[in-house]
NULOVEX-636729 format. One record per residue (C-alpha): residue in three letters; x negated, y negated, z negated. Coordinates in pm, whole numbers, plus 32768, in hexadecimal, padded with zeros to 4 digits. Example, Ala and Ser with C-alpha at 12.3 -4.5 7.8 and 13.67 -1.06 7.14 Angstrom:
BEGIN
ALA7B3281C27CF4
SER7AA9806A7D36
//
This chain:
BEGIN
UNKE13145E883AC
UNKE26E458883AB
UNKE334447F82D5
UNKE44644B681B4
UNKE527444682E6
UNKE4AC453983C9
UNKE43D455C852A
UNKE468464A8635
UNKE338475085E8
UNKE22A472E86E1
UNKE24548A8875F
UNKE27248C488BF
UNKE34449F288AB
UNKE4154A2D89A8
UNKE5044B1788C9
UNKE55749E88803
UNKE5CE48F588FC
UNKE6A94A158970
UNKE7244A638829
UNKE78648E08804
UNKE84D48E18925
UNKE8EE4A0788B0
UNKE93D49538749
UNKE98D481787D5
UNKEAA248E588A5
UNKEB41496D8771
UNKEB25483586AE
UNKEC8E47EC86E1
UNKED10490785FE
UNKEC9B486984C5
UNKED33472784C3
UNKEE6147E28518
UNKEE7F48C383CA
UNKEE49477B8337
UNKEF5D46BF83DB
UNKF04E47FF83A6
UNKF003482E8227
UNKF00E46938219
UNKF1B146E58205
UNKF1A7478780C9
UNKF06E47048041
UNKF00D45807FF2
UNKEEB345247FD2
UNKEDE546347F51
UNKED1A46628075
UNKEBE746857FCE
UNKECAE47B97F2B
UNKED0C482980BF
UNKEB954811812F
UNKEB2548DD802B
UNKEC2949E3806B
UNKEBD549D881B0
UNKEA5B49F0819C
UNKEAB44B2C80BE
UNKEB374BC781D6
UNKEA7B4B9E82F6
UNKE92F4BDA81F4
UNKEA1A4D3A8199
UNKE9F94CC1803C
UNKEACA4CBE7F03
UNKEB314B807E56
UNKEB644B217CD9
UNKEC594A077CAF
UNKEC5F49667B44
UNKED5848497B09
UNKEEAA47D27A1F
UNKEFEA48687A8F
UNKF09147B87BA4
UNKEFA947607C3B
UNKEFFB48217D85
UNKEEEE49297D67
UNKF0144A577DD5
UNKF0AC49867ED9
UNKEF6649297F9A
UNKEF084AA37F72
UNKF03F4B058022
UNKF0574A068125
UNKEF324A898188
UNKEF664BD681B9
UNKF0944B458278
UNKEFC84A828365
UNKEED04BC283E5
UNKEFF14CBA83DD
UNKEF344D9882EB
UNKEFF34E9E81E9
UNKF02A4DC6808D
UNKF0254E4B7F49
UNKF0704DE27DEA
UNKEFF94E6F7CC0
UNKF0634DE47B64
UNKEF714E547A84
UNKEFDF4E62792F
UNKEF354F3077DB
UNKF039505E7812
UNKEF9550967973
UNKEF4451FE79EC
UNKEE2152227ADC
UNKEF1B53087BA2
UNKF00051BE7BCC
UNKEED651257C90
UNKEE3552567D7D
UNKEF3E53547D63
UNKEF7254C57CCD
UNKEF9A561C7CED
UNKF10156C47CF2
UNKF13D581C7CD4
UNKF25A58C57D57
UNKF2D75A027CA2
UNKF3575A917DE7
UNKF2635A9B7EDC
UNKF1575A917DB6
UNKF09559BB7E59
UNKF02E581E7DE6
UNKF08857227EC9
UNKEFC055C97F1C
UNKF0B654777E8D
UNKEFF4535E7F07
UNKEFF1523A7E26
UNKEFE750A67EC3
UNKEE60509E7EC0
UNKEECE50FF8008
UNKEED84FC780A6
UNKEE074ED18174
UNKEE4A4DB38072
UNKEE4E4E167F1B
UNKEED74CF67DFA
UNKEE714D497CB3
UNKEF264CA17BF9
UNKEEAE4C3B7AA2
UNKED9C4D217AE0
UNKED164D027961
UNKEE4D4D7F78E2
UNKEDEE4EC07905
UNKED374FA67844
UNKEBC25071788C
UNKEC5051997939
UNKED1650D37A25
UNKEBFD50017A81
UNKEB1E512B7ABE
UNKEC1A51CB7BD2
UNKEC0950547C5F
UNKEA7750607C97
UNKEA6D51837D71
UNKEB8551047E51
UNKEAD14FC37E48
UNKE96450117E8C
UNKE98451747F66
UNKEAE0510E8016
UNKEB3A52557FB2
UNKEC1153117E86
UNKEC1A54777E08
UNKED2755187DA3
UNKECD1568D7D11
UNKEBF4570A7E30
UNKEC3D563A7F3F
UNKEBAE54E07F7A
UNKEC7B53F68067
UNKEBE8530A8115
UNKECAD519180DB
UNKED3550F18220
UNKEC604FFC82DF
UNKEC464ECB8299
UNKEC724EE680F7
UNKEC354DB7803F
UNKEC854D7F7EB4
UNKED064C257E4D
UNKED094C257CF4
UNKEDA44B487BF2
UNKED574AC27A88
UNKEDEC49DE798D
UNKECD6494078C9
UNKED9B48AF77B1
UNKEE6449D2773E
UNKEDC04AB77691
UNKEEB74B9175E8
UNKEEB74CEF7692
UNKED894CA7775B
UNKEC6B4D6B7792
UNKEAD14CC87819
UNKEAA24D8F7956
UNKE9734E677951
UNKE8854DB779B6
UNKE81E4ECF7AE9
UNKE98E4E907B95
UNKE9624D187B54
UNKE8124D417C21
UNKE8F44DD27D37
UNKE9A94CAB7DA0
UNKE8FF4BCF7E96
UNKE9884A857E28
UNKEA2D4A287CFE
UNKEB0A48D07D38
UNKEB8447DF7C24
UNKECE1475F7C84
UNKED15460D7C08
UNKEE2C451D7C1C
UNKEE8444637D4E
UNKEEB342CC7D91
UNKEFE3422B7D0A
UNKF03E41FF7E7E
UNKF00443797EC2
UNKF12243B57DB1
UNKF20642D97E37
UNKF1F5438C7F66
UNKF21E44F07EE7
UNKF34E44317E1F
UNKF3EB43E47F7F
UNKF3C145127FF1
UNKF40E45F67EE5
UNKF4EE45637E09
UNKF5E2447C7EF9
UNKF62545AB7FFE
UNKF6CB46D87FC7
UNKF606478F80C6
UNKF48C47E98099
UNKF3D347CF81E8
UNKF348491B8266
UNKF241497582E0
UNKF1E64A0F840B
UNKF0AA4B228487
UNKEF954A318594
UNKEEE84B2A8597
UNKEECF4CB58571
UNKEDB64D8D84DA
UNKECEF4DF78603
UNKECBF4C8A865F
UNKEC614C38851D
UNKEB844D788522
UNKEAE44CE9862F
UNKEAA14BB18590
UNKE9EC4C5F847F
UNKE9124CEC8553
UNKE8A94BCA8617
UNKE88E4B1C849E
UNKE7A44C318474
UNKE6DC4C22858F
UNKE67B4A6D8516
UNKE50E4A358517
UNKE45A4A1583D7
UNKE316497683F7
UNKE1DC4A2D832C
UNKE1B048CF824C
UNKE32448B98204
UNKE2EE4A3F8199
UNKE1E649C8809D
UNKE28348B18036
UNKE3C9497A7FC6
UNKE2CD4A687F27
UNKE22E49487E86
UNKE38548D57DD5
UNKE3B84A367D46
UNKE2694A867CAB
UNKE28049167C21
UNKE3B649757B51
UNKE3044A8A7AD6
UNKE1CF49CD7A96
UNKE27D48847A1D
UNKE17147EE7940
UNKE06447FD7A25
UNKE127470A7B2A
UNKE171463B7A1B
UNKE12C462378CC
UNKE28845A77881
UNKE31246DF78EA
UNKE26D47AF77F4
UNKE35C484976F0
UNKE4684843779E
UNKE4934967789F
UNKE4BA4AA87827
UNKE4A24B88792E
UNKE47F4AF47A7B
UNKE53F4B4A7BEF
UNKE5184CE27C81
UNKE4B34D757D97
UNKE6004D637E19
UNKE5E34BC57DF3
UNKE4C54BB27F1A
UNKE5AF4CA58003
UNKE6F74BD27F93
UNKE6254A837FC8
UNKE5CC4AC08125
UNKE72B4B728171
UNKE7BF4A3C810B
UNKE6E9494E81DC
UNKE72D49EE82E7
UNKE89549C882CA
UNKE89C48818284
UNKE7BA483583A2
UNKE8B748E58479
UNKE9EA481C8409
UNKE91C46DE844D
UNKE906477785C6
UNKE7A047B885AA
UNKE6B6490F8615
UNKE58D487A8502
UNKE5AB485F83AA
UNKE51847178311
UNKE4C646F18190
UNKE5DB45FE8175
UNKE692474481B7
UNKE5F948038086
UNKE61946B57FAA
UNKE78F46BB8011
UNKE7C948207F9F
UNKE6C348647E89
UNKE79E47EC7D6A
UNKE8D648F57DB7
UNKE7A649F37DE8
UNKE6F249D37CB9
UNKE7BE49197B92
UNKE8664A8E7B46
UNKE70F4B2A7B32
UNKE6544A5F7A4B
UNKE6644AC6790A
UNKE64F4949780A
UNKE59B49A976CB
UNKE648494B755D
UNKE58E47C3756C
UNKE612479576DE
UNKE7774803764D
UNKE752473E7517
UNKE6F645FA75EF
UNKE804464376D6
UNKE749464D7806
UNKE7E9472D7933
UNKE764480F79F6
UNKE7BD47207B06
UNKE6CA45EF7A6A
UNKE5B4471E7A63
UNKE5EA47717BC9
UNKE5F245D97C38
UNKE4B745B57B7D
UNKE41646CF7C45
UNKE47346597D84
UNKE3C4450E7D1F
UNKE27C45A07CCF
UNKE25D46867DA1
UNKE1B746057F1A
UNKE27F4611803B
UNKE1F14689817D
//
């Protein structure tokens, strides 16, 4: 067995030194979105890994935080840095789902309807405030977000490839908001408190935002068929069968709570999905990729399972009442439950 740390997996497959060479070739492209969106964006890297692991696990991220906290300018230095198509979506209560996917426009001369695209035509979708926006809205979202796809009348388009949505949320302001049904929460693979940065960290962004009149830019490292190919290599990472049933492990034990520990009991609704295993091991992977590795360790899963599986525990009334996050839950599962 391996350690928390983790050590190369005894295998002897030939397929994985080869696909470690291959990832240790490519390594270089990942500090380098790093470095490029460092310009715009102090600290926050834990913010940049996450968006990255998104993307090469082709999964959609939740990002909760105060305003200005640099949750839209991360998002678009980003989609700077890979050269992929960038859209922003404000979502407000007044939203149409034809705003988001598009509509149908007839023309009285020819008598015939004609396709308007709307921006969920993009590889990089911001939406912005996603909350602010009412059930229907959110409905035309999930299809775009779990088939890649949108129908309009008849016709169902597929989205372009890569499509990723980074979503935003306030979670002090209330007024006007929406809770997100809890089926499209379910759909993003990570969900990412934003916190403040170090009082050095500000300093910085005050040096180079408010003493110079011009904002840096920045500039594509990359373009979308390398980082295609990335994301298939990140793919391809080994998963070992006891880091499979480890990761399984964690899940049933947030739907099982009280028989890990007796602590637990009363305070988890509804535990993690389905989609939590697939997300868990998704994750891993990625995260074992940006750490230039072809194996995933449990230290990867322990590194990703609170983004996985904070949104998809459901607290009960006492867990509320005692203020106890979804977050604590998750920490206290990772404790109990035995790593391989």
């Amino acid at each position: 067995m391996s350690t928390i740390t983790g050590e190369e997996p005894d295998t002897g497959a030939a397929d994985i030194d080869a696909l470690q060479d291959e990832i240790t070739a490519v390594s270089g492209w990942i500090p380098a979105i790093r470095e490029e969106m460092a310009k715009v964006v102090v600290g926050q890297t834990y913010l940049i890994d996450r968006l990255i692991i998104g993307f090469l696990a082709n999964g959609h991220v939740l990002l909760e935080g105060v305003p200005g906290l640099a949750k839209t300018t991360v998002i678009k230095a980003f989609a700077s840095s890979i050269h992929g198509t960038f859209r922003r979506i404000q979502f407000t209560p007044d939203l149409l789902p034809s705003d988001i996917v598009g509509t149908l426009i007839y023309n009285q001369k020819t008598q015939e309807y004609s396709t308007r695209k709307g921006p969920i035509f993009a590889n990089i979708i911001l939406a912005d405030e996603i909350n602010r926006a009412p059930a229907k809205v959110q409905s035309a979202l999930l299809e775009a977000m779990q088939e890649h796809q949108v129908t309009l009348g008849d016709t169902t388009y597929p989205l372009p490839e890569p499509f990723i949505v980074l979503a935003t949320q306030n979670p002090i302001d209330q007024d006007g908001t929406y809770l997100l049904p809890e089926a499209q929460v379910d759909r993003f693979m990570l969900k990412v408190e934003v916190d403040y940065g170090t009082m050095e960290e500000e300093m910085r962004v005050l040096e180079i935002m408010g003493t110079s009149g011009a904002r840096p830019v920045v500039n594509a490292v990359t373009d979308l068929p390398t980082m295609m190919h990335l994301r298939e290599l990140c793919n391809r990472v080994y998963v070992d069968q006891q880091i499979k049933d480890y990761i399984v492990r964690l899940v049933f034990a947030t739907r099982r709570s009280k028989e890990l520990d007796p602590k637990l009991e009363g305070l988890i609704r509804y535990g993690a999905s389905p989609r939590a295993t697939i997300n868990l091991v998704l994750a891993a992977k990625a995260h074992a990729f940006m750490e230039g590795r072809a194996y995933v360790t449990p230290l990867d899963v322990r590194r990703v399972a609170i983004d996985v599986l904070r949104h998809r525990l459901l607290r009960t009334y006492e867990a509320e009442a005692e203020d106890i996050s979804s977050a604590q839950l998750v920490d206290w599962i990772l404790e109990k439950v035995i790593v391989p």
